[in-house]
mmCIF file of the N, C-alpha and C atoms, coordinates in Angstrom:
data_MODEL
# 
_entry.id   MODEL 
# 
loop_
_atom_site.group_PDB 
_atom_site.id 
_atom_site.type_symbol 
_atom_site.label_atom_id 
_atom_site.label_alt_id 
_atom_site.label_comp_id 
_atom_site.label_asym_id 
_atom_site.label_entity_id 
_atom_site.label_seq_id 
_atom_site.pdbx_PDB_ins_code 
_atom_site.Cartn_x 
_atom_site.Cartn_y 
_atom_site.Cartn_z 
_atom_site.occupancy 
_atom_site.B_iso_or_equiv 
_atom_site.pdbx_formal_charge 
_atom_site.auth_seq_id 
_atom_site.auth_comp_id 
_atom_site.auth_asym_id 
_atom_site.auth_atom_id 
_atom_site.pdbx_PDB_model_num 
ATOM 1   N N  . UNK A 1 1  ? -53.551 -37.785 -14.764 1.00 0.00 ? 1  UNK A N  1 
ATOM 2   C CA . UNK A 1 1  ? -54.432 -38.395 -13.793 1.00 0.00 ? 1  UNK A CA 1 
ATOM 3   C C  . UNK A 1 1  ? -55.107 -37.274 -13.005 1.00 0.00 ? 1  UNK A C  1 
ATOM 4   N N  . UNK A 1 2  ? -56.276 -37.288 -12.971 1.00 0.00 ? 2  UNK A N  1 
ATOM 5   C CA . UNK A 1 2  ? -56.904 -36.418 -12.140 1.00 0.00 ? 2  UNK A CA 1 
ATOM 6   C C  . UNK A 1 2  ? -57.021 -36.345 -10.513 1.00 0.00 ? 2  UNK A C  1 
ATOM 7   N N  . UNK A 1 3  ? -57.150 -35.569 -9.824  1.00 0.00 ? 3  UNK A N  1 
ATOM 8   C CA . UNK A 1 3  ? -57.619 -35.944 -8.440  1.00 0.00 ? 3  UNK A CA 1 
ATOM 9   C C  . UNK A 1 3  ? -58.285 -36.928 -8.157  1.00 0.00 ? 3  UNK A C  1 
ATOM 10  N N  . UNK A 1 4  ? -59.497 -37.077 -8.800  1.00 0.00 ? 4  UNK A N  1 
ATOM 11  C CA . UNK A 1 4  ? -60.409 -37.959 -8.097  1.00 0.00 ? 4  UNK A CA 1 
ATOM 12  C C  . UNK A 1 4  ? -59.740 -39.360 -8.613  1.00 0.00 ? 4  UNK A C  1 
ATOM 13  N N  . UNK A 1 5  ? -59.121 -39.376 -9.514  1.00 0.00 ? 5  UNK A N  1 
ATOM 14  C CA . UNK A 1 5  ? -58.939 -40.780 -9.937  1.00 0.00 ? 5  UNK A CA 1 
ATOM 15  C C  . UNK A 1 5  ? -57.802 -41.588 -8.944  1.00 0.00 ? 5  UNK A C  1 
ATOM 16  N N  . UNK A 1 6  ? -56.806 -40.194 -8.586  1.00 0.00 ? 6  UNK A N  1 
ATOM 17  C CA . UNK A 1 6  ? -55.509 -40.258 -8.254  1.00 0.00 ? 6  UNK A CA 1 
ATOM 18  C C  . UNK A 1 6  ? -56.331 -40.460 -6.456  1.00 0.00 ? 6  UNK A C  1 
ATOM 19  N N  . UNK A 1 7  ? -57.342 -40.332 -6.066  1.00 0.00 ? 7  UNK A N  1 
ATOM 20  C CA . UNK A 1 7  ? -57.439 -40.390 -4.879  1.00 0.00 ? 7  UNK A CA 1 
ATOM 21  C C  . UNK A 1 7  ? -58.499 -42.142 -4.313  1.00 0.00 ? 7  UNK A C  1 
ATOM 22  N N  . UNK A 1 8  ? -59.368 -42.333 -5.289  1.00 0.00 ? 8  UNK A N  1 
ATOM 23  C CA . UNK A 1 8  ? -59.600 -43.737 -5.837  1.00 0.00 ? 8  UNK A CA 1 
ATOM 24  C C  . UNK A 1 8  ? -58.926 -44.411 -5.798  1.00 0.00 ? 8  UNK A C  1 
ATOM 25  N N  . UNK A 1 9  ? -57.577 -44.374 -6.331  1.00 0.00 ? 9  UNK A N  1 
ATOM 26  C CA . UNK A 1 9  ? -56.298 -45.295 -6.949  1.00 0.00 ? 9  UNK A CA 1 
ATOM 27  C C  . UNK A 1 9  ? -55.694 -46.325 -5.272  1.00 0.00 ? 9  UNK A C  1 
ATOM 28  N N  . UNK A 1 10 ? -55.913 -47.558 -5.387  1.00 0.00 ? 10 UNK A N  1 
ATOM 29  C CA . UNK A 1 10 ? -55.755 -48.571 -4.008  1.00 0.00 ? 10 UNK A CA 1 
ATOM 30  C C  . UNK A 1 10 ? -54.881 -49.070 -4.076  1.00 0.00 ? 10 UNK A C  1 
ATOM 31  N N  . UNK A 1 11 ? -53.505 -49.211 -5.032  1.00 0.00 ? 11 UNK A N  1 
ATOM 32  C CA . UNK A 1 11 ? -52.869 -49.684 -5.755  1.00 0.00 ? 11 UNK A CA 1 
ATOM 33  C C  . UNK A 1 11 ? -51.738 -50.299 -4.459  1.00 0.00 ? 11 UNK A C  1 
ATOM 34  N N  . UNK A 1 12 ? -51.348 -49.189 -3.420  1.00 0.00 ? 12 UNK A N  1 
ATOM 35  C CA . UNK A 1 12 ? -50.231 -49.190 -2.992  1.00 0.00 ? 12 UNK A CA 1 
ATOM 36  C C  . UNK A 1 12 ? -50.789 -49.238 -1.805  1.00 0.00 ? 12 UNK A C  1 
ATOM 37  N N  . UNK A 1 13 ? -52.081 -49.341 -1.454  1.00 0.00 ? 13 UNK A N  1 
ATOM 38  C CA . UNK A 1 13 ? -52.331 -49.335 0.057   1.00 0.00 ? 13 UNK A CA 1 
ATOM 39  C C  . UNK A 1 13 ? -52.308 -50.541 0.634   1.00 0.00 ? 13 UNK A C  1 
ATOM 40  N N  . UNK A 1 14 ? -52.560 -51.802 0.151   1.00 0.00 ? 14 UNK A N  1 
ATOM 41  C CA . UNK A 1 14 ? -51.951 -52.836 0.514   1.00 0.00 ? 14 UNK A CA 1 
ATOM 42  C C  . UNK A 1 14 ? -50.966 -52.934 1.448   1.00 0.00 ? 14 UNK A C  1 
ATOM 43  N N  . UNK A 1 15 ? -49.589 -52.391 0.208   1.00 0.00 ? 15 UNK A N  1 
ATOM 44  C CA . UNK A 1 15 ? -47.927 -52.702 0.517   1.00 0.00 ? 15 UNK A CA 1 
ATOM 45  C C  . UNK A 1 15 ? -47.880 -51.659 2.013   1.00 0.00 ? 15 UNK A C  1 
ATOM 46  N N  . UNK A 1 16 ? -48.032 -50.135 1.940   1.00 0.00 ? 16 UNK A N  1 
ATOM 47  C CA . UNK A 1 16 ? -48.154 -49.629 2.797   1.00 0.00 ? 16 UNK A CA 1 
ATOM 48  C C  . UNK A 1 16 ? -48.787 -50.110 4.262   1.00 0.00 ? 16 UNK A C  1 
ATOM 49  N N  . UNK A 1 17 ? -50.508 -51.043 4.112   1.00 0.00 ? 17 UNK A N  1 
ATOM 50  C CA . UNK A 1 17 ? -50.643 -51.960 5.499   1.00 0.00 ? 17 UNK A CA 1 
ATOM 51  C C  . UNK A 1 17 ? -49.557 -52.856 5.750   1.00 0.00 ? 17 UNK A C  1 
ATOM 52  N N  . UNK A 1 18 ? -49.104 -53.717 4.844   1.00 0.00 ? 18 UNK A N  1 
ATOM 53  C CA . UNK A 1 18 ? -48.062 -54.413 5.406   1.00 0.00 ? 18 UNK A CA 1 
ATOM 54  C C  . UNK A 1 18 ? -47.056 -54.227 5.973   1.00 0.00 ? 18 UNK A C  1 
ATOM 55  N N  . UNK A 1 19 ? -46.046 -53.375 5.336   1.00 0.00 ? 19 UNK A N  1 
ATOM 56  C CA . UNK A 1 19 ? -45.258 -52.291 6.229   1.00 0.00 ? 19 UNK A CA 1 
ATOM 57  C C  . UNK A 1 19 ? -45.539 -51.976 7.462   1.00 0.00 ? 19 UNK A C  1 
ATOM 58  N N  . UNK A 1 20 ? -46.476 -51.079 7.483   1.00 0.00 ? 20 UNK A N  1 
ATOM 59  C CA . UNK A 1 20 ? -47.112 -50.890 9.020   1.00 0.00 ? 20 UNK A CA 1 
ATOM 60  C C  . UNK A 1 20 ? -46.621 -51.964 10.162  1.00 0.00 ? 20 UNK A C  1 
ATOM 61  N N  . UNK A 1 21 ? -47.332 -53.173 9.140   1.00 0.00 ? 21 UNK A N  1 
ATOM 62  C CA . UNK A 1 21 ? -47.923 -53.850 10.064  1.00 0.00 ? 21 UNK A CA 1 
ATOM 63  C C  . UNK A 1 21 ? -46.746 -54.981 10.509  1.00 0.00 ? 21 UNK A C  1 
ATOM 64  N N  . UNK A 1 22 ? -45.602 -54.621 9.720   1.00 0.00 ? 22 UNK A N  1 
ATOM 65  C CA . UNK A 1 22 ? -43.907 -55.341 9.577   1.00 0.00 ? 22 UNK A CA 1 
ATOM 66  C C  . UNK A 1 22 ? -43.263 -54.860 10.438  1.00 0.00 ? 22 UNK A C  1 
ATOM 67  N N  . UNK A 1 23 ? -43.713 -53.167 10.462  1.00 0.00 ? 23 UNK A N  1 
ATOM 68  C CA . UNK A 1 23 ? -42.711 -52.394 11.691  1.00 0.00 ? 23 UNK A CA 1 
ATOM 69  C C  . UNK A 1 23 ? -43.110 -52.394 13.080  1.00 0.00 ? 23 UNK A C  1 
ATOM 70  N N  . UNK A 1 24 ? -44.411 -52.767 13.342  1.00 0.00 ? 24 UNK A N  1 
ATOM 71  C CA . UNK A 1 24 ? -45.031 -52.367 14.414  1.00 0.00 ? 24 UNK A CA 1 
ATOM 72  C C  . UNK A 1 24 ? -44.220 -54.314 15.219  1.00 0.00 ? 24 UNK A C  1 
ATOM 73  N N  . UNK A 1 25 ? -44.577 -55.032 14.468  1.00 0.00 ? 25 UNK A N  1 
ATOM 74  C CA . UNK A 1 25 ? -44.261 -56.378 14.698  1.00 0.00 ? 25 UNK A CA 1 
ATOM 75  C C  . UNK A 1 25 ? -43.045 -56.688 15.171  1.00 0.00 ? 25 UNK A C  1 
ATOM 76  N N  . UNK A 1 26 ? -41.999 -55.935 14.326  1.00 0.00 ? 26 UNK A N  1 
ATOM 77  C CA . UNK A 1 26 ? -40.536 -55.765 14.843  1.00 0.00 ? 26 UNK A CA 1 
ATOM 78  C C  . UNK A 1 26 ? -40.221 -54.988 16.087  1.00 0.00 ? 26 UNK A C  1 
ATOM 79  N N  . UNK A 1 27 ? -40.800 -54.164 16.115  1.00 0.00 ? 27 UNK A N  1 
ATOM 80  C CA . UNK A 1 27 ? -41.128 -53.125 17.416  1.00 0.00 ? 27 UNK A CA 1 
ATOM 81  C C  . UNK A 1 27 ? -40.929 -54.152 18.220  1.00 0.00 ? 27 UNK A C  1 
ATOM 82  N N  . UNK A 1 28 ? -42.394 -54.482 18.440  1.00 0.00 ? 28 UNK A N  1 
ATOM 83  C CA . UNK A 1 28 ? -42.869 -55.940 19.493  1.00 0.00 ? 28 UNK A CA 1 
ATOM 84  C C  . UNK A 1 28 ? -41.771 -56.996 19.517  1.00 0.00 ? 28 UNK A C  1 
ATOM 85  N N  . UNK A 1 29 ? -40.967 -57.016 18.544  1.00 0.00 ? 29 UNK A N  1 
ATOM 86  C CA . UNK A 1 29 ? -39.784 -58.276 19.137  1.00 0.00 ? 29 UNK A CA 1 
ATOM 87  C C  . UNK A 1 29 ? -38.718 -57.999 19.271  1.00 0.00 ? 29 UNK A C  1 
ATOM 88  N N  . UNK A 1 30 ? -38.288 -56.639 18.701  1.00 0.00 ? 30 UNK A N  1 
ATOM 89  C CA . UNK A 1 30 ? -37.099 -56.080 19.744  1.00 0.00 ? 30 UNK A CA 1 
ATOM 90  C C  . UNK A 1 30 ? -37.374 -55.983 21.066  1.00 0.00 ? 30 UNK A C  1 
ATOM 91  N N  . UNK A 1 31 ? -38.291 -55.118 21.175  1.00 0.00 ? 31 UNK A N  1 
ATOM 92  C CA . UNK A 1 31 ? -38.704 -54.923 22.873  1.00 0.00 ? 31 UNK A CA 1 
ATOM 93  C C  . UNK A 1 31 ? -38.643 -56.038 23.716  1.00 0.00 ? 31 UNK A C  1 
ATOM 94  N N  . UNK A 1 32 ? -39.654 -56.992 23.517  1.00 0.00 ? 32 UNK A N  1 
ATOM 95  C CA . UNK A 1 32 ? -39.564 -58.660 23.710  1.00 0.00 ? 32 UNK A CA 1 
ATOM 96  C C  . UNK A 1 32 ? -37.795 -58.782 24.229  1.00 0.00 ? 32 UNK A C  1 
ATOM 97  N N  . UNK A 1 33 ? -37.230 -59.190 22.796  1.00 0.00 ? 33 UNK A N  1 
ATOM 98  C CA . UNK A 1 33 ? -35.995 -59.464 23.024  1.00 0.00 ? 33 UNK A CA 1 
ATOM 99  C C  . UNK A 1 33 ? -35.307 -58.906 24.023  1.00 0.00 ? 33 UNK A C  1 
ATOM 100 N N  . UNK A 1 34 ? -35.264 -57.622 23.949  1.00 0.00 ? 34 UNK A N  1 
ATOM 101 C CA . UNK A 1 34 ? -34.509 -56.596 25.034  1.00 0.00 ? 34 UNK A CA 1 
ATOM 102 C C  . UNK A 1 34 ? -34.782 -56.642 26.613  1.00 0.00 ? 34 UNK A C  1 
ATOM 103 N N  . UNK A 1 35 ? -35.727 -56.493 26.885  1.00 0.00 ? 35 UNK A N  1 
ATOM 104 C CA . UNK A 1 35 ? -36.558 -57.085 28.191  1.00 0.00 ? 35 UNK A CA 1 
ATOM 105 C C  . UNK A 1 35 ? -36.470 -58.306 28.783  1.00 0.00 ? 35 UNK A C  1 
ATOM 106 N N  . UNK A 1 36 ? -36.302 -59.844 27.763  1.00 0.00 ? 36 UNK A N  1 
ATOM 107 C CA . UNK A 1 36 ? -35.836 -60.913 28.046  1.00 0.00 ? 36 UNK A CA 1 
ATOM 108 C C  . UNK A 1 36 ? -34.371 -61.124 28.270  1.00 0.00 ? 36 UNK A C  1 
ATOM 109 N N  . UNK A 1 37 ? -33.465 -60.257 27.656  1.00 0.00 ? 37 UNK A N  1 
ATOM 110 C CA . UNK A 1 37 ? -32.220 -60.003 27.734  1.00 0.00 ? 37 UNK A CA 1 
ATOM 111 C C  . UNK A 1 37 ? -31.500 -59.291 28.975  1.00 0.00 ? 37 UNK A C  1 
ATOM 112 N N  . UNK A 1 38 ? -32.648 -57.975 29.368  1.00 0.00 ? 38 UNK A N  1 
ATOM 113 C CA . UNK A 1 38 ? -32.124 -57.487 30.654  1.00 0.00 ? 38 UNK A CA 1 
ATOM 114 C C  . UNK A 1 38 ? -32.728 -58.687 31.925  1.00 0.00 ? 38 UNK A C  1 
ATOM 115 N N  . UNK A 1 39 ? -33.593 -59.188 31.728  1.00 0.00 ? 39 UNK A N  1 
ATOM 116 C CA . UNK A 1 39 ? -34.068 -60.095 32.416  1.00 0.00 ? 39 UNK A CA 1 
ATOM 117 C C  . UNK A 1 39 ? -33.244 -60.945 32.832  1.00 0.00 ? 39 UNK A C  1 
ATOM 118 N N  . UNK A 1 40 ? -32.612 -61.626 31.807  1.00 0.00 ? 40 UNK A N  1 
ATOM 119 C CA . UNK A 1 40 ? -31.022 -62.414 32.377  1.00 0.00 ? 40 UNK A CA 1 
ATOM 120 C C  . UNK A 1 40 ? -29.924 -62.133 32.956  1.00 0.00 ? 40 UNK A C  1 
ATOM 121 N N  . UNK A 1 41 ? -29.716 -61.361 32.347  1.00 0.00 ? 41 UNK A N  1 
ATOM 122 C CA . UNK A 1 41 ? -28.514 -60.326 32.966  1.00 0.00 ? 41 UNK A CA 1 
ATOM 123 C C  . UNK A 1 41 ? -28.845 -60.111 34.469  1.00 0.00 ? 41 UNK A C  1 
ATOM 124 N N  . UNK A 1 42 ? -29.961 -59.412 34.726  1.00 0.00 ? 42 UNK A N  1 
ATOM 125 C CA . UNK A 1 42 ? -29.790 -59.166 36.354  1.00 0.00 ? 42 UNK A CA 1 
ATOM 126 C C  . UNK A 1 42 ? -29.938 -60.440 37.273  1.00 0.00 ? 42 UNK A C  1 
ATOM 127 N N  . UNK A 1 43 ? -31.242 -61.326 36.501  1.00 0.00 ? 43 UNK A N  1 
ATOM 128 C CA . UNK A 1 43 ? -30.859 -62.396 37.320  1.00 0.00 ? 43 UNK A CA 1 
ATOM 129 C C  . UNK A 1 43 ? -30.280 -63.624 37.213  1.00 0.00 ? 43 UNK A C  1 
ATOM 130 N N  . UNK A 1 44 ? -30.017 -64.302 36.035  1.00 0.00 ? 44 UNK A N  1 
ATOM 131 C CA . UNK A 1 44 ? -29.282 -64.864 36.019  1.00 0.00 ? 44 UNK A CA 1 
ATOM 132 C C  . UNK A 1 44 ? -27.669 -64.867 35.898  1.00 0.00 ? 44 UNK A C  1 
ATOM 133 N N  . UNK A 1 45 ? -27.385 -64.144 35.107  1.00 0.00 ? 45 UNK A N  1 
ATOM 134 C CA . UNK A 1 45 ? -25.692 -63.929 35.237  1.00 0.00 ? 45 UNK A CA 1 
ATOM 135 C C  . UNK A 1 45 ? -25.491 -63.444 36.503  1.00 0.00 ? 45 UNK A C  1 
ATOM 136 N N  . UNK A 1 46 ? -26.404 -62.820 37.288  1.00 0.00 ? 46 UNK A N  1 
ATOM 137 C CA . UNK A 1 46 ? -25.961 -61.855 38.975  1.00 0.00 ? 46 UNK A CA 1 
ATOM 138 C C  . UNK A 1 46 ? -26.210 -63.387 39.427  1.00 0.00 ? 46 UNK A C  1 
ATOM 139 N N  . UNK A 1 47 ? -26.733 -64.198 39.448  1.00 0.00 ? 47 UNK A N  1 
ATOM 140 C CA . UNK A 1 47 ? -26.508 -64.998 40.659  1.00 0.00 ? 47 UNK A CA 1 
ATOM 141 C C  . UNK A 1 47 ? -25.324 -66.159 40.383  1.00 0.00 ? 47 UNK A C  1 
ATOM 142 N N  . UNK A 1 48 ? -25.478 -66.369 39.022  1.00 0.00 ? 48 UNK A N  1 
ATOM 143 C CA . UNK A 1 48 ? -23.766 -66.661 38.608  1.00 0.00 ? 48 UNK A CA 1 
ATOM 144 C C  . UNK A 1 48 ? -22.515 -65.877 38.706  1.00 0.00 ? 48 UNK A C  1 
ATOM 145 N N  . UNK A 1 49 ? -22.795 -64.892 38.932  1.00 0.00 ? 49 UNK A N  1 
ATOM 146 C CA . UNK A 1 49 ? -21.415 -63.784 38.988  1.00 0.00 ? 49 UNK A CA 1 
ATOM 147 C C  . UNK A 1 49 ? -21.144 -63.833 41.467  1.00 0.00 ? 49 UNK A C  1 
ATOM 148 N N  . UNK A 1 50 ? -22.451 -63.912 41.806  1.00 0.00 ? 50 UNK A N  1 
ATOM 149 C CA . UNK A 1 50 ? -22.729 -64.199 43.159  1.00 0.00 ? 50 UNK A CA 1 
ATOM 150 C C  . UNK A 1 50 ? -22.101 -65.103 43.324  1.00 0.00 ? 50 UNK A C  1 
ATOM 151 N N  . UNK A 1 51 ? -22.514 -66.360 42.901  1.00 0.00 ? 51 UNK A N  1 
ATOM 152 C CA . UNK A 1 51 ? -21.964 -67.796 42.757  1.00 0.00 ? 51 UNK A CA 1 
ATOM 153 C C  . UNK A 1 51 ? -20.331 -67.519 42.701  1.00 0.00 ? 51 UNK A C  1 
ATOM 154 N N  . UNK A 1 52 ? -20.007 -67.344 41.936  1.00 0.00 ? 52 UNK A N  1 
ATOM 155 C CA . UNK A 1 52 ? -18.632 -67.003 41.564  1.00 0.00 ? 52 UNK A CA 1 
ATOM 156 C C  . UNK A 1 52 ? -17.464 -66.030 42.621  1.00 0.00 ? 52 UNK A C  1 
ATOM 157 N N  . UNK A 1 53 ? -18.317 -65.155 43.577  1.00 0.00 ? 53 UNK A N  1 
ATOM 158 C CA . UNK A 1 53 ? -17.465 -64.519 44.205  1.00 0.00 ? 53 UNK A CA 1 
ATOM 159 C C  . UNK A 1 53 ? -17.310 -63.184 43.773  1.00 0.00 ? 53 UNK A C  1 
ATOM 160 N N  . UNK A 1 54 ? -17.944 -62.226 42.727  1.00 0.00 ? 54 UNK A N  1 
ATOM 161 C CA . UNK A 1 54 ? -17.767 -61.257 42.082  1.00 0.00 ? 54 UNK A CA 1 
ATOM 162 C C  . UNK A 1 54 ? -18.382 -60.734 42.593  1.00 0.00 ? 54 UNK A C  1 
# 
């Protein structure tokens, strides 16, 4: 295969956007998740743990 052909060749750029575009997405919903998670923790379990006497 030559350069130019080998640089033409679209074969795999697809799979590669998707990827991208799989990790960046997961990114976004760990973070999400994590943030909604510390979110509870301080205030809801703290005002149940308040509640409670702790």
């Amino acid at each position: 295969m030559t350069l130019t052909r080998f640089l033409n060749d679209e074969k795999g750029t697809t799979l590669v956007e998707y990827a991208a575009i799989a990790s960046m997405a997961s990114i976004l919903i760990i973070g999400g998740a994590r943030g909604i998670g510390v979110n509870l923790a301080q205030n809801h379990f703290g005002a149940l743990l308040r509640a409670m006497g702790w």
